[in-house]
C-alpha positions in Angstrom: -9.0 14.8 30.6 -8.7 11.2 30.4 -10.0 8.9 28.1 -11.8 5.7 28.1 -12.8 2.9 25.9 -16.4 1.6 26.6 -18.5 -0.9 26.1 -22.7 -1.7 26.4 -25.9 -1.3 24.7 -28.5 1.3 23.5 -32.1 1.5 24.9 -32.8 -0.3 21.8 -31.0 -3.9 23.1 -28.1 -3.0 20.3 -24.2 -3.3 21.2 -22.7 -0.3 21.6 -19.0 0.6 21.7 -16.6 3.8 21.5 -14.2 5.6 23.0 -14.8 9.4 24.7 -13.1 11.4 27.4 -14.5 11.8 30.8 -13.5 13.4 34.3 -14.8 9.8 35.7 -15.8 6.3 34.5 -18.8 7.6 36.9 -18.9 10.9 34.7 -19.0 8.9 31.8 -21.4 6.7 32.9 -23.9 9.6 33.7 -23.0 11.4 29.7 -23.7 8.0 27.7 -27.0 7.3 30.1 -27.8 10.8 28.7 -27.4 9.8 25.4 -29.3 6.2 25.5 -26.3 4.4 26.1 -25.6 1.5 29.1 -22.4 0.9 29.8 -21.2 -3.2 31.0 -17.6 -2.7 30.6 -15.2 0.9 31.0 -11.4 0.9 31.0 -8.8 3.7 30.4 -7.6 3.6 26.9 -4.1 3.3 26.9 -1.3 5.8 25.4 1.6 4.5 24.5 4.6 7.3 25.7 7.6 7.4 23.3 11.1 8.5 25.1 9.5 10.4 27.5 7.5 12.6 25.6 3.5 12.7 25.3 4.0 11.8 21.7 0.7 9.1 21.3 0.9 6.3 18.9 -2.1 4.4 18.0 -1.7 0.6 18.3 -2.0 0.4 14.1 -2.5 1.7 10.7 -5.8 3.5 10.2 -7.7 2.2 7.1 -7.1 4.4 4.6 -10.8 4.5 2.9 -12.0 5.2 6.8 -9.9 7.8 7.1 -11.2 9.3 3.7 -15.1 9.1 5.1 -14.1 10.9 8.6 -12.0 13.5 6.7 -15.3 14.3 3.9 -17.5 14.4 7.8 -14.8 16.7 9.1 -14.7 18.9 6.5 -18.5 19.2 6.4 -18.7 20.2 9.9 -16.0 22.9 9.9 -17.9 24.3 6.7 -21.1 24.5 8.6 -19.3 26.6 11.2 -18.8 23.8 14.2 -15.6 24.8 16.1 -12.6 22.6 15.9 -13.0 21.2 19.3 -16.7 20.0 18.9 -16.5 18.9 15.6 -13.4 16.8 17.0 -15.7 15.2 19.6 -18.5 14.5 17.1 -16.2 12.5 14.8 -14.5 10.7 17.7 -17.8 9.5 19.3 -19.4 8.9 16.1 -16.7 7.1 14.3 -16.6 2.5 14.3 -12.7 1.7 13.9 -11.5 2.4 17.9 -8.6 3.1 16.5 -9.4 6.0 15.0 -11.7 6.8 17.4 -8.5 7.2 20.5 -6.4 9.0 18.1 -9.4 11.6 16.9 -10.1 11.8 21.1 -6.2 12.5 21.8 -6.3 15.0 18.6 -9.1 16.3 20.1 -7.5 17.1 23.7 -4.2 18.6 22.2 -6.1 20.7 20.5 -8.0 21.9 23.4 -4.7 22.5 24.9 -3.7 25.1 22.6 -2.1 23.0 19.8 -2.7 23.7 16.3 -4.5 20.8 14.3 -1.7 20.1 12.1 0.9 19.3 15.8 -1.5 17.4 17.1 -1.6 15.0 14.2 1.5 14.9 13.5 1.8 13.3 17.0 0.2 10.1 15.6 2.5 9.2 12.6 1.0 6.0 11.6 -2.6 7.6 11.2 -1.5 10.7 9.6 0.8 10.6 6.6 3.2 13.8 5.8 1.4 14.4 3.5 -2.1 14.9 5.3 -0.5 16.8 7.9 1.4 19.6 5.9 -2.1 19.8 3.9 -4.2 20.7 7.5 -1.2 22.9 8.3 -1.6 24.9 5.1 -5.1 24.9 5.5 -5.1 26.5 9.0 -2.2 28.9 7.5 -5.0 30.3 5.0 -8.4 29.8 6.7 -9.5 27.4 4.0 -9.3 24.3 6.6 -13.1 23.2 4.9 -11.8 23.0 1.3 -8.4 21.6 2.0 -10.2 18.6 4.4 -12.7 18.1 0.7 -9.3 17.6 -1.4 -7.7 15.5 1.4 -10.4 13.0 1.2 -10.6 13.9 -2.6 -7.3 12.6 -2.9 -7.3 9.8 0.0 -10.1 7.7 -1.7 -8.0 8.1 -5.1 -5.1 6.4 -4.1 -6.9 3.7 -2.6 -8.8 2.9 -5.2 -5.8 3.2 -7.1 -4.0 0.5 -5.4 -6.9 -1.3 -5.0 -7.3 -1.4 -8.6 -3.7 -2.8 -9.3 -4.1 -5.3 -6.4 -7.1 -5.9 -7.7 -6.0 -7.2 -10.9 -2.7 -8.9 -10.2 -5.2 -11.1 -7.6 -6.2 -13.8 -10.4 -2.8 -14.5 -11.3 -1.3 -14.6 -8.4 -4.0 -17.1 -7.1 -3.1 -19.1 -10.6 0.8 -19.2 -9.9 0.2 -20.4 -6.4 -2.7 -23.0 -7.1 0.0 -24.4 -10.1 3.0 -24.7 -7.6 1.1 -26.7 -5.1 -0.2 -29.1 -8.1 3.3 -29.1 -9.1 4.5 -30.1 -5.5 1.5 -32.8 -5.4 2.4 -34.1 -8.1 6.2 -35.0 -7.3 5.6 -35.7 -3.9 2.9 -38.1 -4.2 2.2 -39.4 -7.5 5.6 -39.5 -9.3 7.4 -41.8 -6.7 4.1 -44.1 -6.1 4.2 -44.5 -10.6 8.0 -44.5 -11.0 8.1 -47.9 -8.5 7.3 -49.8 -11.6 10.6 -48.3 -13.2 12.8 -49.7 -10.7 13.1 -53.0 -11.5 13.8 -52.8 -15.3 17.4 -52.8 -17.0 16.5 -50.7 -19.4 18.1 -47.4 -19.4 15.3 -44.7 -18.7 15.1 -41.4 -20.9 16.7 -38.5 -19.5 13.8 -36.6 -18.7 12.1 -39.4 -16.6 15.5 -39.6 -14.8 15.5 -36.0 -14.1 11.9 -36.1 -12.9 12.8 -38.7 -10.6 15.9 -37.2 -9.2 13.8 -34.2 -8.5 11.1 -35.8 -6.8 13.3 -37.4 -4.8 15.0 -34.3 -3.6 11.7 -32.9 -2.8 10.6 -35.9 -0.7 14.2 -35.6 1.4 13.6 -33.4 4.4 17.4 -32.7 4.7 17.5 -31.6 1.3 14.6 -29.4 1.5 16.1 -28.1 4.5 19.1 -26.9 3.1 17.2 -24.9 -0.5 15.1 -23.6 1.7 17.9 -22.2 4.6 19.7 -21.4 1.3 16.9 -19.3 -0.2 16.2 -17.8 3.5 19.9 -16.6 3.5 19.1 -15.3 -0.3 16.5 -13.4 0.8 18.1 -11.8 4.1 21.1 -10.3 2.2 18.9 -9.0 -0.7 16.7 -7.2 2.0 19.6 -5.9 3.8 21.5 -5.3 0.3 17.9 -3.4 -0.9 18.3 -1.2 2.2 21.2 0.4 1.9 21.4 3.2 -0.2 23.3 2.0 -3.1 21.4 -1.0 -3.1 17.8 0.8 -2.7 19.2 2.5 -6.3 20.3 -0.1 -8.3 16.7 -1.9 -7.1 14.8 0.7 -8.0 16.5 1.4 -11.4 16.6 -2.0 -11.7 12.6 -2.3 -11.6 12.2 0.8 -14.2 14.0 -1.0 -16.8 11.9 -3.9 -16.8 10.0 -4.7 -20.2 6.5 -4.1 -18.9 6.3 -4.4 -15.5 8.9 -1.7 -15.4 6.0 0.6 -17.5 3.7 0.1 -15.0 5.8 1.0 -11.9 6.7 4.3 -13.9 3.1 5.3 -14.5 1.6 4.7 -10.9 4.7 6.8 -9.7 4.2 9.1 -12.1 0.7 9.1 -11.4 0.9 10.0 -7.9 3.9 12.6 -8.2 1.4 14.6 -10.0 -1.7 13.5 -8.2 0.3 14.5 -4.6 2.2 17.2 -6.3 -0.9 18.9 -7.5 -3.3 18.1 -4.3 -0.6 19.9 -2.5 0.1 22.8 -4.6 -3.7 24.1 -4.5 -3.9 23.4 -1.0 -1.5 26.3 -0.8 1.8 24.3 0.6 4.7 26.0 -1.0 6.4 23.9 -4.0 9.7 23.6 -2.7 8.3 21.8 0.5 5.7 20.3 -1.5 8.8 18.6 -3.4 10.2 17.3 -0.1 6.9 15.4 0.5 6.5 13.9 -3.1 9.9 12.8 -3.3 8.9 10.1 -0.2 5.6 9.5 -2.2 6.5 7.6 -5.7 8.3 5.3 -3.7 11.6 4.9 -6.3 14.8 6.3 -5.4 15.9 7.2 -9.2 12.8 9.1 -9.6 13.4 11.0 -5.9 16.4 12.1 -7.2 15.5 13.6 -10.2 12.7 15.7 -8.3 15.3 16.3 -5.9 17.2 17.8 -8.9 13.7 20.0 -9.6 13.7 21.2 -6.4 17.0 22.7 -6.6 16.9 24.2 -9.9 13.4 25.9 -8.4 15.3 27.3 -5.8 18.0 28.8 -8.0 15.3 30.5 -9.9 15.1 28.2 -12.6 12.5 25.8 -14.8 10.8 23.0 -12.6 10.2 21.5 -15.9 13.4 21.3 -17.4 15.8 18.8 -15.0 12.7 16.5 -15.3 13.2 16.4 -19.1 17.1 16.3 -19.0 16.8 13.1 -16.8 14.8 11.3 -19.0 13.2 9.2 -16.4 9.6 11.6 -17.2 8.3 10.8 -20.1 7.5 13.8 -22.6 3.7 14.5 -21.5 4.8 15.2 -18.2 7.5 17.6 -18.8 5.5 19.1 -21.6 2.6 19.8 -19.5 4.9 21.1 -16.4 6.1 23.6 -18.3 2.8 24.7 -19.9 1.5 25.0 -16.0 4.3 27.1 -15.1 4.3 29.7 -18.0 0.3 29.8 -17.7 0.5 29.9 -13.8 -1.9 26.8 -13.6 0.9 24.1 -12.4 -2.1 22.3 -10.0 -4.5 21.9 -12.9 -1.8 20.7 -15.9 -0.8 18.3 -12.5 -4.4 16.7 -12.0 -4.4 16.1 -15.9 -1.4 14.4 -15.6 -2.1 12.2 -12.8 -5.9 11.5 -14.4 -4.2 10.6 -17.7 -1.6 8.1 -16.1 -4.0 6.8 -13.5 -6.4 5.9 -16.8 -3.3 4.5 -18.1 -2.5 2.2 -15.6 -6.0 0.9 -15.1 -5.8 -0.1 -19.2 -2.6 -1.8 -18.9 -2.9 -3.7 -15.7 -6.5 -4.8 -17.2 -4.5 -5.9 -20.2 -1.8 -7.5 -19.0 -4.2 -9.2 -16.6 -6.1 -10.7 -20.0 -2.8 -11.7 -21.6 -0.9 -13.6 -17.9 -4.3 -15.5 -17.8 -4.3 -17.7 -21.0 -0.3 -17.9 -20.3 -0.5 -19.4 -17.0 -2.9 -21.8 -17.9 -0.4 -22.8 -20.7 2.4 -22.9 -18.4 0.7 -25.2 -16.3 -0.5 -27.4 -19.0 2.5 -27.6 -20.0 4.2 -28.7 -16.9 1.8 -31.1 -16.2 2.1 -32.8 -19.5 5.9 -32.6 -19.2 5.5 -34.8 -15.7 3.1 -37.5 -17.8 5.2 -37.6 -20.9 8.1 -38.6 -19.0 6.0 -41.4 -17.2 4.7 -42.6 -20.1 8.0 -42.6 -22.2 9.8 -45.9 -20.2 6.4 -47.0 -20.4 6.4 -47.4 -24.2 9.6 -48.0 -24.4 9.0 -51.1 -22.3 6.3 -52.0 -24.4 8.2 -52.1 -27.9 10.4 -54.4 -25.6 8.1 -57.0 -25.4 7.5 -57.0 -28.4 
């Protein structure tokens, strides 16, 4: 059935907007006129085709904390007994990001087809992560689809508010660095060459640091010059970003980012924190650990760390520990391991995982928040600093010129 984006109002005067399948734009029409809806604009949504297949993409990423809300509605609605199918439509024609909305519609009419839930979201990668589908998958696999939907969204608004939390409070000083680099750049490109003018006709030798921030200023004001750090530093970048991707580049990055005093810390304990946090989601959703390893591996985003659960993984399957490679790498600190191998003796691996990730998640909100209170007062001293390095060296030819006089 095809479907189609519309636009209009409700009885009411208010703008209306959605997407929904129809037979007809006429059909349509006549459903939504049902419904209190009047259509001023109709068009087919298009469905991007990917070599050859009916695999649809949606034009973007879904936003994450939407997707959490529709997943909590969904899961509502298949515990109150609504059948796949309506409770499909419901959400598509209920739902504000369009987005969403065509991809939930397309879900909808693969379904219908005959395809499982878990297929027909996995043909829309960039809305549905790995992880979300293998969860619906398992879900269907047990006829717990309500409860595994609850965690989904359970564990979807976690990790957003984790990040959001980190982004959150890394904004302040990032705003600081930025705001003292372009007072920096004002500074040599308009005031310094305007104040040094009066140095230009003296014979006096000027003081090494005034004659540095001269010759800097003037490299700043040359466009050439500029050109050419910045073409250099473009080049820089290029060959780090295609040295980061290959694959013993991505290592020595990623085990170069561990080892860093404290921002290495913190990298650690928000991977840690959702290697557990996934790891466990996944586990009492019922997906089998060894797969559930293949997904988390992808998740804490550091190749050192992938390996050593890749190094789980196989001892699991040779009938060993789970615990045990994770403590002979080192790379897990001793909580984690500890508290593995309690969960696996006691047979309660998903709730030693969710302390875990609670533990390090608490963790990392502590130290960002701290670190946050210590960058602050150090930035401002940075850029006190540098500005009173830029007037110091104006005003040493100045006295210097003054004791010559006298």
């Amino acid at each position: 059935m095809p479907l189609y984006e519309y636009k209009g109002f409700s009885a009411s005067g208010k703008a209306a907007k959605g997407v929904r399948d129809a037979e007809t734009p006429k059909a349509l029409r006549a459903q939504l006129r049902r419904d209190g809806v009047f259509i001023s604009e109709v068009k087919e949504a298009k469905v991007e085709k990917k070599q050859g297949s009916a695999k649809a993409l949606s034009s973007g990423k879904v936003n994450v904390r939407v997707l959490a809300v529709v997943t909590r509605q969904f899961a509502v609605l298949i515990r109150s007994g609504i059948p796949l199918v309506p409770a499909l439509t419901a959400l598509a024609e209920q739902v504000e990001d369009e987005r969403l909305a065509r991809v939930l519609a397309d879900v909808k009419g693969r379904v219908n087809e005959g395809a499982s839930l878990a297929d027909a979201m996995g043909a829309h990668p960039r809305a549905f992560s790995n992880i979300y589908i293998n969860m619906v998958r398992a879900g269907e696999s047990s006829g717990a689809l309500d409860v595994v939907l609850e965690r989904l969204a359970d564990f979807t608004e976690g990790q957003a508010e984790l990040k959001s939390k980190v982004i959150g409070a890394l904004i302040y000083p990032v705003v600081m660095v930025i705001a003292g680099a372009l007072v920096m750049f004002g500074l040599f490109i308009f005031v310094v060459p305007r104040i040094t003018k009066i140095f230009s006709s003296a014979e006096a030798q000027l003081p090494l640091l005034t004659r540095t921030l001269i010759g800097l200023s003037e490299v700043m004001r040359n466009p050439v010059l500029m050109f050419g750090v910045l073409a250099l530093l473009v080049v820089g970048f290029i060959i780090f970003r295609n040295w980061v991707r290959t694959e013993t580049g991505r290592r020595s990055f990623d085990a170069f980012k561990l080892s860093l005093p404290l921002f290495g810390r913190i990298h650690r304990m928000v991977a840690i924190a959702r290697f557990a946090r996934t790891l466990g989601t996944l586990l009492a959703s019922g997906v089998p650990l060894l797969a559930a390893c293949k997904i988390v591996r992808n998740v804490v985003s550091n190749e050192v760390l992938a390996e050593t659960i890749d190094a789980a993984a196989l001892a699991v399957s040779e009938g060993q520990s789970f615990a045990a490679p994770l403590k002979r790498s080192g790379e897990f600190p001793p909580l984690v391991h500890h508290m593995i191998s309690v969960g696996e003796q006691s047979g309660k691996l998903e709730g030693m995982l969710e302390n875990v990730a609670t533990a390090y998640e608490q963790q990392v909100e502590v130290t960002v928040g701290g670190l946050t209170s210590i960058i602050e007062p150090i930035l401002i001293l940075f850029m006190g600093g540098g500005v009173a390095t830029v007037v110091f060296a104006i005003l040493m030819p100045i006295l210097q010129m003054n004791q010559f006089i006298r």
